[in-house]
Structure formats: structure tokens, C-alpha cells
C-alpha angles and dihedrals in degrees: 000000000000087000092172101062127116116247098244097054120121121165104243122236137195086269106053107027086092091066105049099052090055082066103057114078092201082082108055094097097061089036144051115236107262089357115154110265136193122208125168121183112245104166102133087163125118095250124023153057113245132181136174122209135186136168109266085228101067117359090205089086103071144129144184126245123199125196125192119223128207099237136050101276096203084057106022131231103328088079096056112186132196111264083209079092077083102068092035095063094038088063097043091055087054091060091041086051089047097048103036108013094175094064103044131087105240108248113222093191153310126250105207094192095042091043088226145143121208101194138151121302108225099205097161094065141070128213094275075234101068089053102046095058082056085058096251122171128216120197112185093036092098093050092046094040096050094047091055096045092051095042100050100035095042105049091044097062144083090272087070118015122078115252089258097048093043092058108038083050086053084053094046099045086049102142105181094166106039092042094048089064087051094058085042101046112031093022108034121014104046089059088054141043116274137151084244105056102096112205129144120247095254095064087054090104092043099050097038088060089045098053083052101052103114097194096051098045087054086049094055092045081055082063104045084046081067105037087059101042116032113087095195118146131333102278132196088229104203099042096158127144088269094054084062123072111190151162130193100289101022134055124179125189108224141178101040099167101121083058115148139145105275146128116326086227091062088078109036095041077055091066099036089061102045083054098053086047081062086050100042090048089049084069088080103358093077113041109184109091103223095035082058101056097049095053093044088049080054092059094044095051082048099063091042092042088046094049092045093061087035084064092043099055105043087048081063086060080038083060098048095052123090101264092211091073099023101044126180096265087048091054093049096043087057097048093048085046082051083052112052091030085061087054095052103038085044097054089053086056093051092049092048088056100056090034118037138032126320095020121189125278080225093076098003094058092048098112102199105074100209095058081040086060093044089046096055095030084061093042089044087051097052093046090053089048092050105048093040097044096038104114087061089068101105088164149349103280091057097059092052078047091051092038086052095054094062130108139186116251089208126125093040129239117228 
């Protein structure tokens, strides 16, 4: 059936990912020849295989290994999917690594017969994710995010990059497959009926009268016109709460398989909207009402304090680039196009995740399905705000404004 695998490719399991570090000489230096090893399997993505392995001896030395399938893992095998992924995301690691080495897990090395990454196993740190539906705070991730995203979007655009590297990266980073769930998922399925789409009983009105609105549905087709079409930088493409893992001094971007060369606001807009599901989920999630505000006010500083490094960043490549071609207007038209496109990408993002298939622990994990239904009736409000109010962002500020008039339909009124 999986007609493009190597020949040498086997999927690993418990039992015989031992053996296969021991194999690899790229890890000696992290492991003793013939040494006893643990390894558990931990992928609770939707499409790999992950381990992680460490020397029973000392369970500081340690790494992850990740192994592509063939197949779509959250579905089986009757959604095969290309393990080329693999290499796609090995070499986008490699640019990440390059550009912003402080926020990206090391790489050891790519099989590209096993389709596999050994990489780094971040053990001090938790998915940004987990911690935020505790109510953790995390102080520096605005400052490192918005480094990373600068930093990687930037300097793999047009702005940078010569006329001959930008396109033969654009051919190298094509992503047919992967690319192809996003448009379904984020940008088609979750505006029309369809036995994917996961949402509890209690949204149907609202999502019925979602699916029928006319204007936003012109408006989301706007964005997957984008997300389709703009070449703009080389983005993570799926750079959501559960793609960081983080502490409280060091943040690292993971996962970038579905990595391609797309709108900038792809990304941001990603994170935004993760942000805002925190939000959303905090309107039942935290009780109690002060605790509530203050972590909500967290997010909220988050996304205006994100955007702000973002700027200043990006203003450092501004500075680089010749200003006779890239004057000062130009420079602020296209941040503000970066802005409002991240509203709108993002709330596309943050629909996908309360309509349609593999939805977010955030609102999904809440038990009691009432609060479930406020949580994603709110999330579901301050999408629509955002897509369909986007082009009056004019910064950051008024899309928290925007974000903190919302609230959930549900229950419903009369």
C-alpha cells in the first residue's frame, strides 16, 4: 500500500529502539556502547511515532527519537501520508537551529531510511499547553517566541534571501500532503457538515449558524486563498501551544513538519490563537474570580508583549535591508498586513480547534459539558470577531481590545 518507503524502513518499537541507538554512532557520545537503555513511547500527537530513551544508569543522558508513519496515526492507515514529512522537518530544524539556536531542540542526526529524527529530549520542560490549562505563567515565553518567530520568518523571505536561494528553498520545502490536511481541516471542514468535524451537542446552534454565515465564510476562504498562495517566509506551520515545550527560562519551538513556505501570519496568528483558547477555556476553567483575571491579563500581556518583540525584531532585518526599495511606508504596510493576517489565519486556527477534528485539551478536556460549551462558544465569538473585524487592527492593543469584548452565546438567551 505505502508504495514510497525505503526499503529499509521498519517502524521502532520499545523493544527494539535499543537497539537501534546503539547503532548509530552519532550517539556515542550521549551513550555507552552496549549500555542498558529505557525507552517508552510518548507521541500523543496526531502522526508519529515518538521515544524517548536514556541510559538506566543516569537518566540525564537522554534523547528523543521521532518516526514518521506512513499513515495518518490519529486515523490509521486509510489516511496514508508521505514519510518524506520527515526530512522536511529535519531540515527545517536545521534552519530554525541556524537562525535562532536558543529556541530550538539540537538535532543528533536523520535516518533517511528510517524516516527518523534523533534530537534532543527536553526533559526539563513541560508542552507550553499542559501548563497553561494549570494556569502557569510563563514569564520570558513572549520575549523568546517572538524572537524565533522574527528570526526565522524574517530571514527566510524575500526581504533577505537573493531572488535564486528564496525559490529553490520554496521548491525544497514543497509539502503537498501535509499541507493538503491543513486546508481541510483549519480552512474547509469545520464551515460544512461533515462526519469529521467533533463538537458536543450543546455548540450545534452555534455552529450551525456559523456554517451559514455567508460573509464569514467569504472571509475564511480570503485566508485559505492565502494560505495557498503567499510564499512568504519559511513557516513552522502548525506553531500551536502543543508544538513549545518550556520552563520558566527556556522556550524551544518543536514539531515543524508541516513546515512550507506561507504566510508569516500563519505563524504568528498560530500562537495568538492558541493564546486566546487559553483564554476562552479560563472562563470556566479558573473559578475563582480574581485568580482569573490575573491569568487572563497574563495572556493578554503575552500577545501585546509577543507582537511587540516580534516588531522589534523584525525592524533589526528592516534595518539591514537596502531603504530605497524597502522605505519606511513600505516597512509599516507590510507589518500591519503581518498583523491583521495573523488575526485572521489565527482565527481560523482557533475555530478549527472547537469544530472540526483534533480539537485542543484546553476546551476538549474540560469534563463538565456545559462549561465545555461556554468555553468554546467564547473561543468560537472572539474568532469570529477577529476574522471578520480584522482589517480594523491597526495594532496590537486593539485586537486584545477586540478579544476582551467577547462573550460566550451559550447558554442561550430566549
Amino acid at each position: 500500500m505505502f508504495t514510497d518507503l525505503s526499503p529499509k524502513y521498519r517502524p521502532l518499537s520499545t523493544d527494539t529502539v535499543a537497539a537501534y541507538v546503539h547503532s548509530r554512532p552519532e550517539l556515542r557520545e550521549v551513550f555507552h556502547d552496549g549500555e542498558p537503555l529505557e525507552a517508552v513511547e510518548v507521541g500523543d500527537g496526531n502522526l508519529n511515532y515518538v521515544f524517548k530513551v536514556w541510559a538506566q544508569a543516569d537518566p540525564e543522558r537522554t534523547i528523543v527519537l521521532k518516526q514518521a508513519l506512513p499513515y495518518l496515526r490519529l486515523v490509521g492507515d486509510s489516511w496514508p501520508l508521505p514519510t518524506d514529512r520527515a526530512r522536511i522537518e529535519a531540515q527545517a530544524l536545521e534552519i530554525e537551529s541556524r537562525l535562532c539556536p536558543q529556541h530550538t531542540p539540537r538535532v543528533y542526526f536523520y535516518d533517511a531510511d528510517m524516516y527518523l529524527i534523533a534530537m534532543q529530549n527536553l526533559n526539563h520542560h513541560v508542552i507550553m499547553r499542559k501548563g497553561l490549562i494549570q494556569g502557569i505563567q510563563y514569564p520570558l515565553f513572549a520575549d523568546h517566541i517572538g524572537l524565533f518567530l522574527a528570526r526565522t520568518l524574517a530571514y527566510t523571505s524575500d526581504l533577505v534571501l537573493d531572488y535564486r536561494t528564496k525559490k529553490l528553498e520554496v521548491a525544497r520545502f514543497i509539502n503537498p500532503e501535509l499541507c493538503k490536511i491543513t486546508e481541510d481541516l483549519i480552512f474547509t471542514e469545520p464551515y460544512r457538515y461533515t462526519e469529521r468535524n467533533r463538537f458536543h451537542k450543546e455548540l450545534e446552534p452555534q455552529v450551525l449558524a456559523l456554517q451559514a454565515n455567508e460573509a464569514l465564510r467569504v472571509e475564511v476562504a480570503k485566508m485559505k486563498e492565502k494560505f495557498m498562495t503567499q510564499a512568504q517566509a519559511l513557516i513552522h506551520g502548525d506553531l500551536h501551544t502543543g508544538s513549545v515545550m518550556i520552563n520558566q527560562t527556556e522556550t524551544y519551538a518543536i514539531d515543524p513538519e508541516f513546515a512550507f513556505y506561507g504566510p508569516m501570519g500563519f505563524d504568528v496568528g498560530a500562537v495568538i490563537g492558541n493564546l486566546l483558547l487559553s483564554y476562552a477555556s479560563h472562563e470556566v476553567r479558573t473559578k475563582d474570580a480574581g485568580k482569573q483575571q490575573a491569568f487572563r491579563q497574563y495572556l493578554m500581556n503575552t500577545i501585546i508583549r509577543l507582537w511587540q518583540v516580534f516588531e522589534q525584531e523584525f525592524q533589526k532585518v528592516w534595518d539591514e535591508v537596502d531603504p530605497i526599495n524597502m522605505p519606511k511606508g513600505y516597512q509599516q504596510d507590510y507589518m500591519l498586513r503581518v498583523l491583521q493576517d495573523s488575526a485572521g489565519l489565527g482565527a481560523c486556527k482557533m475555530m478549527r480547534r472547537v469544530i472540526g477534528l483534533a480539537g485542543v485539551e484546553d476546551i476538549r478536556g474540560i469534563e463538565d459539558v456545559h462549561e465545555r460549551a461556554i468555553a468554546g462558544s467564547l473561543a468560537l465569538n472572539i474568532a469570529q470577531t477577529l476574522i471578520m473585524n480584522r482589517h480594523d487592527i491597526h495594532t496590537i492593543a486593539d485586537l486584545v481590545q477586540m478579544t476582551a469584548s467577547c462573550r460566550p452565546s451559550y447558554p442561550w438567551q430566549g
